[in-house]
C-alpha positions in Angstrom: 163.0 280.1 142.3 166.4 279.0 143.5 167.3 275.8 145.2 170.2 275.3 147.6 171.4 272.2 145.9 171.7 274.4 142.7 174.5 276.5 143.7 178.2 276.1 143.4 181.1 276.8 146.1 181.3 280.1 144.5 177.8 281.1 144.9 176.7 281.1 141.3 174.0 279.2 139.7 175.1 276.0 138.3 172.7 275.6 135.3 173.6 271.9 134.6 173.6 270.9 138.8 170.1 272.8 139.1 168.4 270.8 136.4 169.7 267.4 137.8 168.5 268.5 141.2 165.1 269.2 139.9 165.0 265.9 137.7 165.8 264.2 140.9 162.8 265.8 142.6 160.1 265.2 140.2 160.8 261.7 138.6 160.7 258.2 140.3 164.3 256.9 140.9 163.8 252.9 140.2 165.4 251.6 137.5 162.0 249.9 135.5 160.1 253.1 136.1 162.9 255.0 134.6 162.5 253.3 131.3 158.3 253.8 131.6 157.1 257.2 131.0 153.7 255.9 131.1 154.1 254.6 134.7 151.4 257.2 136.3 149.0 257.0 133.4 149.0 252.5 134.1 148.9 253.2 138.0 145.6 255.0 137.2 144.4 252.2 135.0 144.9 249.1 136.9 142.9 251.3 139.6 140.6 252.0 137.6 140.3 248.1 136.3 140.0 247.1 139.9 137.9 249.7 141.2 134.7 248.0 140.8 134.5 244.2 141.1 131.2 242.4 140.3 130.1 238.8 141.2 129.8 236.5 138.8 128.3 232.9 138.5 125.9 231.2 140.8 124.8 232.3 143.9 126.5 229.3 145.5 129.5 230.0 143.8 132.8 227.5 145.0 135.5 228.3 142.3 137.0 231.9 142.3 137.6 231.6 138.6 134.2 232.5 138.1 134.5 235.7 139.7 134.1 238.6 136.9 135.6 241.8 137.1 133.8 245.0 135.6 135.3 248.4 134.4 132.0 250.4 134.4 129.9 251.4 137.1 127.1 249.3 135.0 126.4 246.1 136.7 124.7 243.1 135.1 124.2 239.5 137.3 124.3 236.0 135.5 123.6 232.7 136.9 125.2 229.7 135.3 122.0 227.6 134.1 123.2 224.1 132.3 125.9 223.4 129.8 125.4 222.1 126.4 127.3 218.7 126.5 129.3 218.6 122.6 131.1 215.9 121.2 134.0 215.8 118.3 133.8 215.4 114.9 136.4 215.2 112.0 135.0 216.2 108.3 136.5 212.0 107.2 133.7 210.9 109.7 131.5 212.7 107.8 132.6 211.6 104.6 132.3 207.7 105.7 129.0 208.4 107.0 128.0 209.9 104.0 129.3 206.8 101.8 126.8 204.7 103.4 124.0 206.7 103.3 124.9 206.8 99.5 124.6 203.2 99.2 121.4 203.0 101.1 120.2 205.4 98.9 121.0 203.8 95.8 119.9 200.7 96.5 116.5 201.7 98.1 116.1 204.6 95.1 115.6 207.2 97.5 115.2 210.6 96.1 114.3 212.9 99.1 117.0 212.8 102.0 116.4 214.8 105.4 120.3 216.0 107.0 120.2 216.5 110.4 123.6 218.4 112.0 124.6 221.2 113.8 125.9 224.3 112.7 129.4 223.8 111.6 129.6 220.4 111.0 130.2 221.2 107.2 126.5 220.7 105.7 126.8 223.3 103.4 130.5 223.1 102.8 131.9 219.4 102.4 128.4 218.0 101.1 128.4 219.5 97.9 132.1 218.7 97.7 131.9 215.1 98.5 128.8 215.0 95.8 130.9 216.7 93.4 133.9 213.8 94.4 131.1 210.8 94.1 130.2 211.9 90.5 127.6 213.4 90.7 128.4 216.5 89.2 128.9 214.5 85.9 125.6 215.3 84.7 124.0 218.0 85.8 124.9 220.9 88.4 124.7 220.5 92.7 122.7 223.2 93.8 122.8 224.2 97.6 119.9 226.9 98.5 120.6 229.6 101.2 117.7 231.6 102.8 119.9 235.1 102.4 122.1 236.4 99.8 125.4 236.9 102.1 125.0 233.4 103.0 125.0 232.7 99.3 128.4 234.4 98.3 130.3 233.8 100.9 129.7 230.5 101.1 130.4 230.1 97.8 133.9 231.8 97.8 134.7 229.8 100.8 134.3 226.5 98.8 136.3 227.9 95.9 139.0 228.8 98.2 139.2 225.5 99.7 138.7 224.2 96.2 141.7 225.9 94.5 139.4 227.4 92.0 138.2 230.7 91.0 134.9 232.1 92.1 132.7 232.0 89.1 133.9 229.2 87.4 133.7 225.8 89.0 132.1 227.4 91.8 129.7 230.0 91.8 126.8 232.0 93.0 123.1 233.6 92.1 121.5 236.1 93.9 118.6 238.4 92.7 120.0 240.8 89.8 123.1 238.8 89.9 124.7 235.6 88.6 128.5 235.1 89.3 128.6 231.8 87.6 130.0 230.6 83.9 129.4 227.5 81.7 132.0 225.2 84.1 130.1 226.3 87.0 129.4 222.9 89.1 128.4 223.9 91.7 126.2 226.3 92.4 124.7 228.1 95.7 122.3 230.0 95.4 119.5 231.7 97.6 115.8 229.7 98.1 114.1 232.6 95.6 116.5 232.0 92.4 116.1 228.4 92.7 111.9 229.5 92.5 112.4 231.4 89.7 114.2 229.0 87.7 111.2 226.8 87.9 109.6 228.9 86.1 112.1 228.5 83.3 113.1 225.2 83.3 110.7 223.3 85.3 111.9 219.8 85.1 115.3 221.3 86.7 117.5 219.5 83.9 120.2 221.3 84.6 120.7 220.0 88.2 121.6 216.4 89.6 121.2 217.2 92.9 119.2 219.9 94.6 120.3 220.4 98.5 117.9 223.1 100.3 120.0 224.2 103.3 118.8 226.2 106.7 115.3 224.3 105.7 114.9 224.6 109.7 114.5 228.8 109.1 111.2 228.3 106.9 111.6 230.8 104.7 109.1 231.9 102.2 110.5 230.8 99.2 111.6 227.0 101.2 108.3 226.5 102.0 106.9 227.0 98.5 110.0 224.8 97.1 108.8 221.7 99.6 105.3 222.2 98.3 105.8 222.2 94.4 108.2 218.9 95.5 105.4 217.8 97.0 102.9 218.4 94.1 104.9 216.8 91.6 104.0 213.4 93.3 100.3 213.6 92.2 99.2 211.0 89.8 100.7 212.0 86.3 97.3 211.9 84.4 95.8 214.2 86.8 98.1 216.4 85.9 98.4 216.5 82.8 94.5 216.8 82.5 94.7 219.8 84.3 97.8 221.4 82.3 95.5 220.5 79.2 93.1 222.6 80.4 95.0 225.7 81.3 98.0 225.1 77.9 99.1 228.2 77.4 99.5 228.4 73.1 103.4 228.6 71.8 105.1 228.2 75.3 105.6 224.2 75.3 107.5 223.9 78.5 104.6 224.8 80.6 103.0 221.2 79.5 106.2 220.1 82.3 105.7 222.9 84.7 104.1 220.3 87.2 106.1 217.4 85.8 106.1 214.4 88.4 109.4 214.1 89.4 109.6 210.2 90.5 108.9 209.8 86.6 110.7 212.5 84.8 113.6 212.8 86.7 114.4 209.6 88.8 117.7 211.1 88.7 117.1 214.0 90.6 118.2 214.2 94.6 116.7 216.4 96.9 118.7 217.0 100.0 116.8 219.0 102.9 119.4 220.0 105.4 118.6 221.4 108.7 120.3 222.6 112.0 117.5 221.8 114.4 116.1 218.6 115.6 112.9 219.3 114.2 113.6 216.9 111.4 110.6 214.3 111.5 108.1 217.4 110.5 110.0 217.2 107.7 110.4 213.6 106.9 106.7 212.8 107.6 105.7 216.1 105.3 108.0 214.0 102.5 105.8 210.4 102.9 108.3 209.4 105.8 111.6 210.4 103.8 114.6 208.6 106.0 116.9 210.8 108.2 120.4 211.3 108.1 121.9 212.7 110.9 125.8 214.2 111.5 127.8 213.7 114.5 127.5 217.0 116.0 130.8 219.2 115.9 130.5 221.2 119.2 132.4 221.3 122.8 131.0 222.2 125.7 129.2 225.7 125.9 128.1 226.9 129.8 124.7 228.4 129.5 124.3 231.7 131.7 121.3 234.0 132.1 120.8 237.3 133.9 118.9 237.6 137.2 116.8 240.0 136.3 115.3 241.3 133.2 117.7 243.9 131.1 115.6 247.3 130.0 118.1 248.2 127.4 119.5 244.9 125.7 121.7 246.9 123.5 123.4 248.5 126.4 123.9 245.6 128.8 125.2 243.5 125.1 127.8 246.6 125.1 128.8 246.3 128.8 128.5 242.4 128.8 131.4 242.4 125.7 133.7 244.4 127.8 133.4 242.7 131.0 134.2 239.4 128.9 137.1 241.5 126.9 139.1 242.6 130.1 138.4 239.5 132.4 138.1 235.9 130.4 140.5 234.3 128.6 141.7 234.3 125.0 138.5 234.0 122.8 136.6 235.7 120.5 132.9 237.3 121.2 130.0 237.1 119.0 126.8 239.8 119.7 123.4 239.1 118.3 121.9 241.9 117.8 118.6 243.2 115.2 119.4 244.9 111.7 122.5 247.5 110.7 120.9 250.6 112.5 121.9 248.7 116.2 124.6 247.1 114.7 126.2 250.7 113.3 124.9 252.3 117.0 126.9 249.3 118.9 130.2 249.6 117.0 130.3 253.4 117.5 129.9 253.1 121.6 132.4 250.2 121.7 135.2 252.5 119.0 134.5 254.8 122.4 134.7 253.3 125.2 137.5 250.8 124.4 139.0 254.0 123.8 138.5 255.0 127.3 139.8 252.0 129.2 144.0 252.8 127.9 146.4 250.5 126.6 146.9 247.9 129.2 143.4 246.5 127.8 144.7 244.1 125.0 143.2 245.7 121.6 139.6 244.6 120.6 138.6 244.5 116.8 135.2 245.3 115.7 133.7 243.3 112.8 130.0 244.3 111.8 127.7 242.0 109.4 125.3 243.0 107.8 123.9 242.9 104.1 124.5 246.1 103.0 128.1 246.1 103.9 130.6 245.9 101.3 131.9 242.3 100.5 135.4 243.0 101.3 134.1 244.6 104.8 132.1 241.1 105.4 134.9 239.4 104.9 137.2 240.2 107.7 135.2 238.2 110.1 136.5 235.5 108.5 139.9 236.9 108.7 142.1 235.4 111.7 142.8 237.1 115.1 146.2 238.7 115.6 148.0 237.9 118.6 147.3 239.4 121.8 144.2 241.1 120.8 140.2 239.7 120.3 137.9 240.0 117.8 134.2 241.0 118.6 131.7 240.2 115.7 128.2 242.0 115.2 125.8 240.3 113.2 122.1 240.0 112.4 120.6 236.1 112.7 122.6 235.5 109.6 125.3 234.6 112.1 122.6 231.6 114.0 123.2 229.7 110.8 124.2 230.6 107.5 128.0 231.6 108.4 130.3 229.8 110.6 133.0 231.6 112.6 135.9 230.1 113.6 137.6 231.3 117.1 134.3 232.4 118.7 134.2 231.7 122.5 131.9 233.8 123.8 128.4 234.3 122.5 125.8 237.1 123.5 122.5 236.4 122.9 120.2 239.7 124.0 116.8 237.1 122.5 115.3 239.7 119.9 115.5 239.3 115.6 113.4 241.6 113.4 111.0 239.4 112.0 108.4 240.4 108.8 105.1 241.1 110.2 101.7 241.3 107.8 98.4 242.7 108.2 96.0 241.4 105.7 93.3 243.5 106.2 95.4 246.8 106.0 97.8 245.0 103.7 100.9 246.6 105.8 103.6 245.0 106.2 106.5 245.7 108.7 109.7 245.0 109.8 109.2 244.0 113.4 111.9 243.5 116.6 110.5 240.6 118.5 111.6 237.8 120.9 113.2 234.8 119.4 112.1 231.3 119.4 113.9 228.5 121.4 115.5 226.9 118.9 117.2 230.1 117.6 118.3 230.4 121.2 120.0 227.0 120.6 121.5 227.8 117.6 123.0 231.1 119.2 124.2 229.3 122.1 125.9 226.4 119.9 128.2 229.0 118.2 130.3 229.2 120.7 131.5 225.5 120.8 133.1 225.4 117.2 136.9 225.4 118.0 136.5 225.2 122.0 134.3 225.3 125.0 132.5 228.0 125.0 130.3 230.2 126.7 126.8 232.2 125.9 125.9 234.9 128.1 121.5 235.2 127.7 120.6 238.4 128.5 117.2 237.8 129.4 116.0 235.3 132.5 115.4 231.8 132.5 111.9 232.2 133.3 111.7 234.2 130.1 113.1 231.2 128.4 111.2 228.8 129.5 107.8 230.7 129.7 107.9 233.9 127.3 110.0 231.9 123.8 108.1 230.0 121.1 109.3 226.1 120.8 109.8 227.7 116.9 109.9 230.3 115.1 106.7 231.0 113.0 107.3 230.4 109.3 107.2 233.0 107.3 104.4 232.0 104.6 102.4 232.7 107.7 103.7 236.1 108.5 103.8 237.9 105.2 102.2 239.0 101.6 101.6 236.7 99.4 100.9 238.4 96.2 104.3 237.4 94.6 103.6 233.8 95.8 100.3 233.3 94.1 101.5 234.6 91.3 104.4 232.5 91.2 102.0 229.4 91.5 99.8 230.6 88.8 102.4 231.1 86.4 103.7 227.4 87.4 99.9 226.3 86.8 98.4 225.7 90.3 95.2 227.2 91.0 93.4 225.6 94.0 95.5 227.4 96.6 93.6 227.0 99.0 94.3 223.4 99.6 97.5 223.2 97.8 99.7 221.0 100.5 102.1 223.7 102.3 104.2 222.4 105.3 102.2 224.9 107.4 99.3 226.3 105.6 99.0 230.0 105.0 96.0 232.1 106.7 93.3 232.1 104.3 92.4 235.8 104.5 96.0 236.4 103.3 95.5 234.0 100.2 92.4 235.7 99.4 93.8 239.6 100.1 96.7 238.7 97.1 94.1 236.7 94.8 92.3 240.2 95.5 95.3 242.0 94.8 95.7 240.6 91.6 92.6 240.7 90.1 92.9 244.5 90.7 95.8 244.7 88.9 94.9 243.0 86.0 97.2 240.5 86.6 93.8 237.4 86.5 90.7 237.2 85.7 87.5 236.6 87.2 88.1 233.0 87.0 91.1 233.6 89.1 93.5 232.4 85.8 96.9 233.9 84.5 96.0 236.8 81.8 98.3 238.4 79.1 99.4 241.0 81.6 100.1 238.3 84.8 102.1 236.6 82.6 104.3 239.3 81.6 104.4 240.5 85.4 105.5 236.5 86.6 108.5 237.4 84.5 110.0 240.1 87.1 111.8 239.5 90.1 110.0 241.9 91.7 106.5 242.9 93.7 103.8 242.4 91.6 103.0 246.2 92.0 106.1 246.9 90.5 105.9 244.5 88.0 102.6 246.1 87.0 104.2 249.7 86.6 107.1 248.2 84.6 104.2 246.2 82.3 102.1 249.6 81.9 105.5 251.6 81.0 104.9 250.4 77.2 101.5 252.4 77.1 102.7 255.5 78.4 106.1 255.4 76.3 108.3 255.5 79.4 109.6 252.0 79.8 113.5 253.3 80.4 112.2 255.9 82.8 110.3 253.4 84.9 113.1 250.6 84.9 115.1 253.1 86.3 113.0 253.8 89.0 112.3 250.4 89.7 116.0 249.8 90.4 116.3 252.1 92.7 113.2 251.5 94.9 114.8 247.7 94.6 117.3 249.2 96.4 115.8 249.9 99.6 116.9 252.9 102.0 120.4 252.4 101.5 120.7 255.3 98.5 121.5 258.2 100.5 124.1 258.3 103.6 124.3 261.0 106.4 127.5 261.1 107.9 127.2 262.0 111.8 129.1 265.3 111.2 127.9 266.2 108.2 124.1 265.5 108.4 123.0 269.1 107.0 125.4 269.3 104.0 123.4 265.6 103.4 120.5 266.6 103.2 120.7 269.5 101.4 122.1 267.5 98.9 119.3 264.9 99.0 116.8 268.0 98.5 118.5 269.3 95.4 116.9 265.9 93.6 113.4 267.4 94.6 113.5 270.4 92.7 110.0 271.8 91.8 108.1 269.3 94.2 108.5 266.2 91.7 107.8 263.6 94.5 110.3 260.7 95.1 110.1 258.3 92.5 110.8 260.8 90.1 113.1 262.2 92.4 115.1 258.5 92.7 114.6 258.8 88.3 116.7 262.0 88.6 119.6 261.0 90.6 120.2 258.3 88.5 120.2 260.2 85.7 122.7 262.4 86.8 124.7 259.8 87.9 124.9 258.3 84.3 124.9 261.8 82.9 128.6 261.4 85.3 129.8 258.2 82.8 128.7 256.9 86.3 131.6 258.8 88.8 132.4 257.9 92.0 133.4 261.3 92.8 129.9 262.7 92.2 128.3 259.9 94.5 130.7 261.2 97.4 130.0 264.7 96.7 126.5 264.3 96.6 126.0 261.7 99.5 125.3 258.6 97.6 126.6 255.7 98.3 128.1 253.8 95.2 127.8 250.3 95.8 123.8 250.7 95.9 124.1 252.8 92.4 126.3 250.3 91.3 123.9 247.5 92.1 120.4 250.0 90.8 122.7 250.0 87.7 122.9 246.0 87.4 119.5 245.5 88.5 118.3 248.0 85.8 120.7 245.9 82.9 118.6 242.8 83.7 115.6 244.6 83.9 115.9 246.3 80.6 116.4 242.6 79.3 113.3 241.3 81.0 111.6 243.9 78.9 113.0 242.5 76.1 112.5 239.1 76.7 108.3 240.1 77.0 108.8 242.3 73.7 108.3 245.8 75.4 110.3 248.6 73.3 112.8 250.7 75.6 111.5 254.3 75.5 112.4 257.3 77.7 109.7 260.1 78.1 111.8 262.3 81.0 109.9 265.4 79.7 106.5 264.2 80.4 106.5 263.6 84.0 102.5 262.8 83.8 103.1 259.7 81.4 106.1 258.6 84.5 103.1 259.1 87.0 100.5 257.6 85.6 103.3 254.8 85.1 103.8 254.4 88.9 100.0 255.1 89.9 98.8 252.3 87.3 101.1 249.7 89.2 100.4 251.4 93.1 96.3 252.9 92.9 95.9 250.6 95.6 98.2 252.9 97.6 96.2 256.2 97.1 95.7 258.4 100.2 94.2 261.9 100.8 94.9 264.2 103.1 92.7 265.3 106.0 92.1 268.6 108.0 94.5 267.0 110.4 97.4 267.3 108.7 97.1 264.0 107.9 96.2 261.4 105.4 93.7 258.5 104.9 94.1 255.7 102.6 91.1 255.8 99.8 90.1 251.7 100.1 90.7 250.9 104.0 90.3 254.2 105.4 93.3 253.6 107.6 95.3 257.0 108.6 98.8 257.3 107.7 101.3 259.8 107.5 104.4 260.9 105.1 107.5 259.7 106.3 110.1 262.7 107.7 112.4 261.8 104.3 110.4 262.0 101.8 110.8 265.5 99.9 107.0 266.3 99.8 107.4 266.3 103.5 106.8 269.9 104.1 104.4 270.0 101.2 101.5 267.5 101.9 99.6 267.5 98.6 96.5 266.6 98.8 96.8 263.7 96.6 99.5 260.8 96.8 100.5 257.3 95.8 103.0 255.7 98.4 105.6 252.5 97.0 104.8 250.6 100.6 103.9 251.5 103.8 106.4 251.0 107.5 105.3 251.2 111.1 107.9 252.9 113.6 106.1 255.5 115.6 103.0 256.0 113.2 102.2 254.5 109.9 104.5 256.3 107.4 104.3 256.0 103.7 107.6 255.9 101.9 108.6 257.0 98.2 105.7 259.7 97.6 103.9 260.8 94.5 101.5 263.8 93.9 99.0 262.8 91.6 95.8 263.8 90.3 92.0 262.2 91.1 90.4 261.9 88.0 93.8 259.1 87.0 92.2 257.2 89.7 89.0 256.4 87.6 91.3 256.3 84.3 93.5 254.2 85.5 91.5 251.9 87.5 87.2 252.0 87.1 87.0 248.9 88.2 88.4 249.7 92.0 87.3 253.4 92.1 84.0 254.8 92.2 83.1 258.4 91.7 82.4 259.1 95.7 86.3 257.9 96.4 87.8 260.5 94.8 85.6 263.5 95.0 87.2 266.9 95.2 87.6 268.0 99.3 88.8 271.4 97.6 86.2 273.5 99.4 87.1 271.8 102.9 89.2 274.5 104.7 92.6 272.8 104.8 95.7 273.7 107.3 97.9 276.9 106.0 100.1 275.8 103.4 98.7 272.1 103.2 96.8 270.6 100.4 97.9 272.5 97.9 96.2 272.4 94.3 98.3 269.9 92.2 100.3 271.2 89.5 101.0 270.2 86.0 104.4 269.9 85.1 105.5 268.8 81.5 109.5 269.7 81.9 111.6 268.5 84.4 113.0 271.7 86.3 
């Protein structure tokens, strides 16, 4: 069209004067909005910023810095509760304090020393350090227990940074299936369960001066057996010895010191148990009334708020909650408790998105998950410093209450729920559980926030829920979970009267008696409930006694490399196979090219890793196939050490890949106990409790339901799955083991009209297809 201004005197169009004009029209004339393209686009955000405003702190609320502003429609009320008073604390305090206690300790020949401080006040940090400065390293190692692996080697590389040294040498780390130490290796973290094993080996602890069990507060399994064999070795040394006489074990020696008294042995020896909570005379008075040491805590002030009402999705409101804190509060980092790395994964995504969503006048917000199977260098950027101008929000399991310490958190949101281990003795399942958390975890939570500043901790749950619904603590864990591996531990150490052995907090009895149970079935004792041949050989794997038992049993069936294999890779967990969101059906396709001719999973795991090494173990091949390569790289480790565990028990490595019956009978001589049948239902009933059970949606005999399995362990989500499946045949049952099966367990249900396609007749296979 033609505009008036456009034309010249002449009456002609002038180009240059028409497209001014219309510039004129349709762009704002003041000189700052000139230089801002943008200026529309940040007119609709800061409306869209203010839109909705929320109210925000009590109901009586007299300071309008409380108010909170909300950028989505979502609205979630808090009420400021109490604060959590803090006082400052410099690491030289620490040090002085220390010096004393070292003095009183000396003269007064204390060995056991209870450490009371709160998280951050450099328990697990400066007192090995300090130790290390007062000479104590000069004959023997300091060892400093965590309860979890990630604890364990990031702690330890944060000492050798601040040590000047490198990781592996001076300082260093064990976890299961790996040992990142060397022969100048002082100092030594390590998690509860090495430290467990290497009494086993060395059961005086020679190699140590000082032994320093940190987070003692969480009660772990393996803590609680570590304060009870401390507590054992202070019987009467004759009584001891009397009964080691009686169960000497010919040509192994150092099991005449397995229960060695320590006060006599090793008057050397210093036991540090450190904790975060003030729960500390349980453990002095369990120790004959060991003295307390207490730190000067290292926390500001931290506001406690909780919501009004009760939130149905905690995941959600956690989500919502971190951006109302990103766009309205001050400077400050946030830290989110939430369960495992499913919600951890789930959260991430929806913040990527809607941070996304709220434009660029929103200062940028960086996402750092936690979790154990995230690669170390991914775990370490939550270490890493803030830039300027933007905020860091952290994810993280419990590991985060305790074990690591984050500098620059402010804000803390605490939705109250931790997946906790959960046992059933009399259906022997065991599950991974999402329940509420105790008190003092609450505390810890809370006291997060008041490292480097006051701080803040945003409950999303009610205070009447605190008060009325939370356990004072949380229940330890001997006390929630199988305890097969632990009595055989004990056995192996010499300790047969469990049943009054002095625990902290004793075990359920039925538990105790369901893995001495256990273990007579798989040959691992006798009737008179003492180590045999076999046990003994089983106490020398890291690993479930079931799996122990199929690795033991590999030497009859001439498949021990085949089975170590397999082992590795069920020590692995679920964290094999990856399914990108996009590309879920080229995934799984992939994962069903393993299960080629119905082999069932373990061999199925056996075959992937073969393929892998058939590779010269490529990357490439992992991301074609949709594996992830640090797990293969870690089944490949754990298999190394495996394969020289065999050794070490004089077990020949031989493969048998072509006689996938010998590999079966392998895995069903270590897991008979977990035989099932299938029913006219579609499906299954385990042979020895009758419980009903069904195969889990992954496994690759899925959509063919033999009529016969063996299951590696049972989960509870929706139903009772079995995971890692293996077709087997009846009569192995009664070969294998007579002495659990009778006849009428495993008659043939052939005749029984089954569902189409179900229950099909097992085949024998001798090749692998």
């Amino acid at each position: 069209y033609r505009m008036p201004d456009a034309y010249d005197q002449e009456g002609g169009v002038n180009q240059e004067k028409r497209f001014s004009v219309a510039m004129q029209r349709y762009r704002d004339t003041h000189a700052e909005e000139k230089m801002n393209p943008f200026a529309e686009q940040e007119a609709w955000e800061e409306h869209q910023i203010g839109k909705a405003t929320l109210n925000y702190g009590s109901k009586n609320k007299k300071q309008a810095s409380d108010d909170y502003q909300f950028v989505f429609e979502d609205q979630i009320d808090f009420i400021k509760a109490s604060v959590m008073d803090g006082d400052k604390f410099d690491y030289d305090e620490m040090a002085d304090s220390i010096e004393k206690s070292k003095a009183k300790s000396e003269s007064e020949a204390l060995q056991v020393l209870v450490i009371v401080g709160e998280t951050g006040s450099g328990k697990t940090t400066q007192i090995p350090q300090y130790l290390h400065e007062a000479g104590y390293t000069k004959h023997g190692m300091i060892a400093c227990t965590q309860p979890r692996r990630v604890a364990a080697m990031s702690v330890a590389a944060r000492v050798a940074h601040e040590l000047g040294v490198k990781l592996g040498h001076e300082v260093g780390y064990s976890i299961r299936f790996e040992d990142c130490t060397s022969d100048k290796t002082i100092l030594k973290y390590m998690t509860d369960g090495m430290l467990l094993r290497e009494f086993l080996g060395e059961p005086d602890l020679a190699s140590y001066s000082v032994v320093m069990v940190d987070e003692a507060h969480e009660r772990t399994l393996s803590t609680d057996i570590l304060f009870a064999l401390v507590k054992y070795l202070d019987w009467d040394i004759q009584d001891i010895f009397c009964m080691l006489l009686c169960n000497y074990l010919p040509g192994d020696d150092s099991w005449l010191l397995s229960i060695s008294d320590i006060s006599r042995f090793r008057p050397d020896l210093k036991l540090l148990i450190s904790s975060a909570t003030l729960d500390a005379e349980k453990f002095s008075d369990y120790f004959d009334s060991a003295p307390i040491f207490k730190i000067p805590g290292r926390r500001y002030p931290v506001e406690i708020h909780f919501t009004k009402a009760p939130e149905a999705d905690y995941l959600d409101a956690a989500i919502v909650t971190a951006l109302q804190i990103h766009v309205t509060q001050p400077p400050g980092d946030i830290l989110i408790f939430l369960t495992g790395q499913e919600e951890i994964e789930t959260a991430e995504e929806i913040l990527k998105h809607r941070t996304r969503g709220l434009g660029t006048k929103i200062a940028e917000l960086i996402i750092c998950p936690i979790y154990a199977n995230l690669p170390t260098e991914l775990q370490a950027k939550i270490f890493e410093p803030t830039p300027e101008g933007a905020r860091k929000v952290v994810l993280a399991t419990n590991i985060a209450e305790t074990s690591l310490t984050i500098d620059g958190i402010k804000y803390v949101i605490d939705p109250g729920f931790v997946k906790m281990k959960s046992y059933n003795p009399k259906t022997g399942m065991e599950s991974l559980l999402v329940s509420p958390i105790s008190k003092a975890s609450a505390m810890q939570r809370a006291g997060r926030s008041g490292r480097t500043g006051p701080g803040k901790c945003f409950r999303l749950y009610t205070a009447y829920n605190y008060q009325n619904d939370l356990d004072d603590n949380t229940v330890p864990e001997i006390q929630r979970t199988n305890l097969t591996n632990v009595v055989l531990t004990l056995k192996s150490l010499g300790i047969h009267d469990l049943l009054h052995f002095e625990f902290m907090d004793p075990p359920p009895a039925e538990a105790l008696l369901k893995a001495l149970e256990l273990l007579f079935a798989l040959s691992a004792l006798n009737k008179l409930g003492e180590l045999t041949k076999v046990g003994r050989r089983m106490a020398e794997f890291p690993l479930d006694p079931m799996l122990s038992k199929m690795i033991v049993v590999s030497e009859k069936y001439k498949c021990s490399e085949d089975i170590i294999s397999i082992a590795a890779m069920l020590s692995i967990g679920n964290s094999i196979f990856y399914r990108p969101k996009d590309k879920q059906v080229h995934a799984d396709n992939a994962r069903l090219n393993f299960h080629t001719g119905n082999v069932g999973d373990h061999i199925a795991l056996l075959k992937v890793y073969n393929s892998w090494k058939e590779t010269n173990y490529s990357t490439q091949w992992c991301y074609e196939n949709y594996i992830q390569v640090r797990s293969m790289k870690r089944a490949r480790d754990i298999r190394d050490q495996l394969a020289g565990l065999l050794e070490r028990v004089e077990i020949e490595l031989t493969t048998n890949t072509n006689d996938l019956d010998a590999i079966k009978k392998s895995i069903t001589s270590g897991f008979f106990p977990h035989s099932a049948k299938l029913q006219k239902s579609g499906a299954y009933r385990t042979l020895k409790h009758a419980q009903t059970v069904h195969i889990h949606p992954s496994s690759g005999l899925a959509q063919i339901l033999p009529r016969w399995v063996v299951y590696h362990e049972l989960v509870l989500t929706t139903k009772e799955y079995m995971r890692q499946i293996t077709e087997l045949k009846p009569e192995w049952l009664l070969e294998i083991a007579p002495h659990y099966y009778q006849q009428k367990d495993v008659e043939d249900t052939s005749s029984k009209k089954m569902p189409r396609g179900e229950g099909r007749a097992v085949q024998h296979r001798s090749t692998d297809n």
